[in-house]
C-alpha positions in Angstrom: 91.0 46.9 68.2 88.8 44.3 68.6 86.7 44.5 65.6 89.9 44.7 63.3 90.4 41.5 65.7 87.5 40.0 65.0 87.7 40.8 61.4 90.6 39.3 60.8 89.2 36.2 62.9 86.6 36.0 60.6 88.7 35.9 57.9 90.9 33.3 58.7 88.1 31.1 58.8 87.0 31.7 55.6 90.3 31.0 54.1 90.6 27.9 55.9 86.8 26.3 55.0 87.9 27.5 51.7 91.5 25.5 51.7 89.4 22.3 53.1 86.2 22.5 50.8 88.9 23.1 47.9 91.1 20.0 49.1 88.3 17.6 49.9 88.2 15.1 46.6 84.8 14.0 45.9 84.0 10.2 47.9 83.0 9.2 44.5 86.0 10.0 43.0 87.5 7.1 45.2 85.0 4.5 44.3 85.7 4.7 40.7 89.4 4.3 41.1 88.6 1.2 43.2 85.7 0.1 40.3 88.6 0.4 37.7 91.2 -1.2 39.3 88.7 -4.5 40.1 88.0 -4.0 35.8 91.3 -4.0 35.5 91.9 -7.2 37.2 88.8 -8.5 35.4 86.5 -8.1 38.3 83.0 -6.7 38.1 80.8 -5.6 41.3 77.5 -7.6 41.1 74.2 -5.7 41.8 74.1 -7.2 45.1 77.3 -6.9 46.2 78.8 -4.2 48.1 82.0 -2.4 46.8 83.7 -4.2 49.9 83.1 -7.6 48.8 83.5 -7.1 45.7 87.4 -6.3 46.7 87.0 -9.1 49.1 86.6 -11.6 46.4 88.5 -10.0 44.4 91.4 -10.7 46.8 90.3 -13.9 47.6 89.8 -12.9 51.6 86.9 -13.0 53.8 84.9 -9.2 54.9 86.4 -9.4 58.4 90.0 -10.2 57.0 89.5 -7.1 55.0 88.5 -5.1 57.8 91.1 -6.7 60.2 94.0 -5.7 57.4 92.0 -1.8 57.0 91.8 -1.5 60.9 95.9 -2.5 61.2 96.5 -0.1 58.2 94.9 2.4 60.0 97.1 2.1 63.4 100.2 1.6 61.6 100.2 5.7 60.7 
């Protein structure tokens, strides 16, 4: 009984890292729907400037209002 228990156990982890490896999108995936929405609004990220303030100037705010509004996002759910 407990090696058809432990069997089973073992498969139930397998399916599950499967589900979450198959439902992870990939990080860059992210960053170039942000990239093509600044294009799209005529903004381009300079080679110095991070993808955060490039969407900082792009919305006209400073870095810590951006991560004030992010942080209050975040709470809100």
């Amino acid at each position: 009984m407990r090696q058809t228990l432990h069997k089973r156990l073992e498969k139930l982890e397998q399916d599950v890292q499967a589900r979450q490896a198959s439902a992870k999108p990939e990080s860059s995936d992210h960053i170039e729907v942000i990239r093509g929405r600044l294009r799209a609004w005529g903004v381009e990220q300079q080679p110095e400037e991070s993808l955060a303030m490039t969407l900082c100037r792009a919305m006209g705010i400073s870095g810590s209002e951006l991560r004030r509004r992010l942080e209050a996002r975040a709470c809100a759910q």
